[in-house]
NUKERO-233380 format. One line per field, with one value per atom (N, C-alpha, C): residue number from 1; residue in one letter; atom name; x, y, z. Coordinates in steps of 0.2 Angstrom, whole numbers, padded with zeros to 4 digits, always signed. Layout:
<rs>
resi	[NUM|...]
resn	[A|...]
name	[CA|...]
px	[X|...]
py	[Y|...]
pz	[Z|...]
</rs>
This chain:
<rs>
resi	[1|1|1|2|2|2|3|3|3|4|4|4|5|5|5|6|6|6|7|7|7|8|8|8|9|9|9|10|10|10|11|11|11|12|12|12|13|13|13|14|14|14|15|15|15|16|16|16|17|17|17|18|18|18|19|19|19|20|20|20|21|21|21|22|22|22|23|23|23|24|24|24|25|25|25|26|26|26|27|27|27|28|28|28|29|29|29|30|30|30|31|31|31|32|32|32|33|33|33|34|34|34|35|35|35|36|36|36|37|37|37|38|38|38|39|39|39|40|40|40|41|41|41|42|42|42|43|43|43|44|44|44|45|45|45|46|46|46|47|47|47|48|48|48|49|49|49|50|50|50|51|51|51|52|52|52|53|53|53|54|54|54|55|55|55|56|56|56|57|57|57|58|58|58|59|59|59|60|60|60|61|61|61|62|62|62|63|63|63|64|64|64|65|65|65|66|66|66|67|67|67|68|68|68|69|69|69|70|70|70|71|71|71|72|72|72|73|73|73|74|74|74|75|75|75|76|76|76|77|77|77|78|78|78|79|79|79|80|80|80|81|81|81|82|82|82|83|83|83|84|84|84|85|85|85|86|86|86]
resn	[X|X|X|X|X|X|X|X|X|X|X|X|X|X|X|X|X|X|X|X|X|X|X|X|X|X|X|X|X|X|X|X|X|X|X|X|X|X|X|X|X|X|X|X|X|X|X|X|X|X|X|X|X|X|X|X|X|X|X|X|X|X|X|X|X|X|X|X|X|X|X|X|X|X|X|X|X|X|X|X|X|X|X|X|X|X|X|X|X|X|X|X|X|X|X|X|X|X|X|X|X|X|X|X|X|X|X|X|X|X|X|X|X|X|X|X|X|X|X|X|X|X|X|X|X|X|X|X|X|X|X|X|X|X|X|X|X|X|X|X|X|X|X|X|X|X|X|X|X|X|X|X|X|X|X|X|X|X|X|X|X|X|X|X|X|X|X|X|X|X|X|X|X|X|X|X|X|X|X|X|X|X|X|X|X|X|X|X|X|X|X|X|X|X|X|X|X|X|X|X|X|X|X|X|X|X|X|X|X|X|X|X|X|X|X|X|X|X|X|X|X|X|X|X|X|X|X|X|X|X|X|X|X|X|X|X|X|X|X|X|X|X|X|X|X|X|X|X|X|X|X|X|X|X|X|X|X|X]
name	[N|CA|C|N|CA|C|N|CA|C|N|CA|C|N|CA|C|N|CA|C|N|CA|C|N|CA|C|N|CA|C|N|CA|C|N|CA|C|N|CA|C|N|CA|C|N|CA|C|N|CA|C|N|CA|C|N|CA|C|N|CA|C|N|CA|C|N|CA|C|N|CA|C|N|CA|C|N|CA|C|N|CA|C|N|CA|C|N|CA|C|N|CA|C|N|CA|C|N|CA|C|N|CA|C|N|CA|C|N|CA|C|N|CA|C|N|CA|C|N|CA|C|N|CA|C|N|CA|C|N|CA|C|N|CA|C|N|CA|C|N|CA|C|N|CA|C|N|CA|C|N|CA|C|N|CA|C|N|CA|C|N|CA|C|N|CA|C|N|CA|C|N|CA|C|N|CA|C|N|CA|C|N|CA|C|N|CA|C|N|CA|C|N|CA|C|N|CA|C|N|CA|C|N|CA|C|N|CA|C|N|CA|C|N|CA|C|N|CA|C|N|CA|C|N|CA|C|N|CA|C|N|CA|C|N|CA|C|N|CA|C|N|CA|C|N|CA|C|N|CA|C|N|CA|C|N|CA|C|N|CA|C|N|CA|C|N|CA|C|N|CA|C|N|CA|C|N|CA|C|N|CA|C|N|CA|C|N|CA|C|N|CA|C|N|CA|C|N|CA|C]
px	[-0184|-0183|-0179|-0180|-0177|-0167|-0167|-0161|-0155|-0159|-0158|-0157|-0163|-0159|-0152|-0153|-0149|-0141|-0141|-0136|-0132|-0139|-0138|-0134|-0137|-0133|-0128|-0123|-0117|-0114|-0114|-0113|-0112|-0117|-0117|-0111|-0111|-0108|-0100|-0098|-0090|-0091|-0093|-0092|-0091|-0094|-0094|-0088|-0085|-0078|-0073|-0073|-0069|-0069|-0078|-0077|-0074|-0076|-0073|-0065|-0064|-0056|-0053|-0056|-0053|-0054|-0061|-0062|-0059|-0055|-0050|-0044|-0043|-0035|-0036|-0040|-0037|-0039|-0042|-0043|-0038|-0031|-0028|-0021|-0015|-0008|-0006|+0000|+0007|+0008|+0009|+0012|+0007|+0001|-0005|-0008|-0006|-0010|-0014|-0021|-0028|-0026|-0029|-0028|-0031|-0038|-0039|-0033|-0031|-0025|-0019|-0017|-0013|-0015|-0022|-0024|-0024|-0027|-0029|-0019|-0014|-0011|-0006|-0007|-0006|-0007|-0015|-0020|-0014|-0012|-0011|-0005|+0000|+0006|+0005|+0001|+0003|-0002|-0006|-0007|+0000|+0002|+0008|+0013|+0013|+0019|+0015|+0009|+0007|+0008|+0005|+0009|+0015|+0022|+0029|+0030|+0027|+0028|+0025|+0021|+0017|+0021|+0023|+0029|+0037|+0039|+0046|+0041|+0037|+0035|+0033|+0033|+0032|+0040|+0043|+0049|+0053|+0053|+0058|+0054|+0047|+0044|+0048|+0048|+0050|+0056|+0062|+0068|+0068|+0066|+0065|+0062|+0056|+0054|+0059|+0064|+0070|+0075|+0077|+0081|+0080|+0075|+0073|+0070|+0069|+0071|+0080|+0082|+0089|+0094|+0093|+0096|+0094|+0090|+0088|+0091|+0090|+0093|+0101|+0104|+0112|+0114|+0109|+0110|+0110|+0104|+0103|+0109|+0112|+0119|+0122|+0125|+0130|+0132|+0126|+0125|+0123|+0123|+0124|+0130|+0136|+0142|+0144|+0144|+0148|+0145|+0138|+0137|+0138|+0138|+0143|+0148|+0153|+0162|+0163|+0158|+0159|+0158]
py	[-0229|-0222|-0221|-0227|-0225|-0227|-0232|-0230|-0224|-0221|-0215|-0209|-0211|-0203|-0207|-0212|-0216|-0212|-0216|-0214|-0207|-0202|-0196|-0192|-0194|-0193|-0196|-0200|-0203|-0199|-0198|-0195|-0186|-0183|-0178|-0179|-0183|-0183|-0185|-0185|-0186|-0179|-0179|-0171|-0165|-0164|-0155|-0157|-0164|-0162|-0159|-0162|-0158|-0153|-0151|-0145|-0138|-0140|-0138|-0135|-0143|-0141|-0138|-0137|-0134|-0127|-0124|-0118|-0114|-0121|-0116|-0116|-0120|-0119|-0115|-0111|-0108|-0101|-0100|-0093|-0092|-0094|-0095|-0095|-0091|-0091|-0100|-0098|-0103|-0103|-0101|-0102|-0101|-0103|-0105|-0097|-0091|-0085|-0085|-0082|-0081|-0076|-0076|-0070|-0064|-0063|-0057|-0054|-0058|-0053|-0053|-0055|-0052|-0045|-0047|-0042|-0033|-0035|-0030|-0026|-0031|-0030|-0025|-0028|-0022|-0016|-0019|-0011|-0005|-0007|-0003|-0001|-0006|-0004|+0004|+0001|+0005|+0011|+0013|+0020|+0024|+0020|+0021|+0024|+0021|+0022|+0029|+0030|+0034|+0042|+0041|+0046|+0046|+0044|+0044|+0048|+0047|+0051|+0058|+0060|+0065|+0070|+0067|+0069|+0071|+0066|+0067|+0074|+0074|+0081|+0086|+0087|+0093|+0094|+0090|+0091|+0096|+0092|+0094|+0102|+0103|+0110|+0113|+0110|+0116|+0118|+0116|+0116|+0119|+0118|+0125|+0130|+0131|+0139|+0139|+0137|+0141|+0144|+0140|+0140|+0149|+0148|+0154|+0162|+0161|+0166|+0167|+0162|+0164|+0169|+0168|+0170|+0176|+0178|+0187|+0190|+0186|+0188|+0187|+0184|+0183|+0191|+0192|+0197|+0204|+0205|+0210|+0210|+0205|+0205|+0209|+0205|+0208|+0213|+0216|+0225|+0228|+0226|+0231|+0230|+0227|+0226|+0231|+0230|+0234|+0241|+0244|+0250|+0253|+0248|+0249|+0254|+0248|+0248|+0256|+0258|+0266|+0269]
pz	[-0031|-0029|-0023|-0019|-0012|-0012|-0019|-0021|-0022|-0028|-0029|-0026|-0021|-0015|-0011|-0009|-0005|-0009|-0017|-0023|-0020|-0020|-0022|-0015|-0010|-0002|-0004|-0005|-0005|-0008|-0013|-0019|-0016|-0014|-0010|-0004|+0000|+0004|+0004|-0004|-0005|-0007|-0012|-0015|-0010|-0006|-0002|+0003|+0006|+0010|+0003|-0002|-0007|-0011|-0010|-0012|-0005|+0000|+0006|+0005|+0005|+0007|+0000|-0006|-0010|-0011|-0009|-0004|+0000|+0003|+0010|+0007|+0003|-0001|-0005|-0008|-0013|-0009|-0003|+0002|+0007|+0003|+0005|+0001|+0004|+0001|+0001|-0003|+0001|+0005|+0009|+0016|+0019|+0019|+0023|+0026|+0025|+0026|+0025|+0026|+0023|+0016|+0012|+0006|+0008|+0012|+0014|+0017|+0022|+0028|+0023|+0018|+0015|+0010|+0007|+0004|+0007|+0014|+0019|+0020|+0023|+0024|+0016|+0011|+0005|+0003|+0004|+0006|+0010|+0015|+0021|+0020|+0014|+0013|+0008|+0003|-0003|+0001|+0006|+0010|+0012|+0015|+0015|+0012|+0009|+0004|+0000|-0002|-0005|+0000|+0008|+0011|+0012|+0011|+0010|+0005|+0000|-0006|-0006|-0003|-0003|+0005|+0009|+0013|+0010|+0007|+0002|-0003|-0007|-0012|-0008|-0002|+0003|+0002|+0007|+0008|+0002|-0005|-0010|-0012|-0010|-0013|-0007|-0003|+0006|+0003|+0001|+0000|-0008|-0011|-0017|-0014|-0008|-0008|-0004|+0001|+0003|-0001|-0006|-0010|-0013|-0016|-0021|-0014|-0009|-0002|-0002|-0002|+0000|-0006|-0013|-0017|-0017|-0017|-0016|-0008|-0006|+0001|+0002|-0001|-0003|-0006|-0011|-0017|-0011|-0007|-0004|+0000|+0004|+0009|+0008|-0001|-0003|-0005|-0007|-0010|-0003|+0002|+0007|+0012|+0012|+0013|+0011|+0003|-0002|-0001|+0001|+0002|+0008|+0014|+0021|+0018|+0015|+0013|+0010|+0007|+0003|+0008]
</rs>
């Protein structure tokens, strides 16, 4: 009996440094990054980018509501030019 724990500790104690270290390599990029701090750091990209987008669709509605102010207002200049001129 006293063999077999004896076995079983040895045995135990090669297996957990290699499950360890295959643990931290694979919690882990290529280039040795943790995979959370990349994950979190994408996170925070595509926030990003998602307010950029929503910034630029402001922008293009602002410049259509001028667009559609100004051509009745061009209209209105013109007919009161021409109505001065009489």
């Amino acid at each position: 009996m006293l063999q077999f724990v004896a076995g079983f500790v040895v045995a135990l104690l090669a297996v957990v440094p290699a499950v360890v270290l295959f643990l931290r390599k694979k919690s882990r990029t290529k280039n040795g990054t943790p995979r959370r701090a990349v994950l979190e750091r994408d996170k925070i990209q595509r926030s990003k980018n998602g307010h950029l987008k929503e910034l630029e669709e402001l922008g293009r509605l602002t410049g259509e509501l001028a667009h559609e102010i100004k051509n009745p207002l061009s209209t209105i200049k013109i007919n009161l030019k021409l109505t001065a001129e009489e």
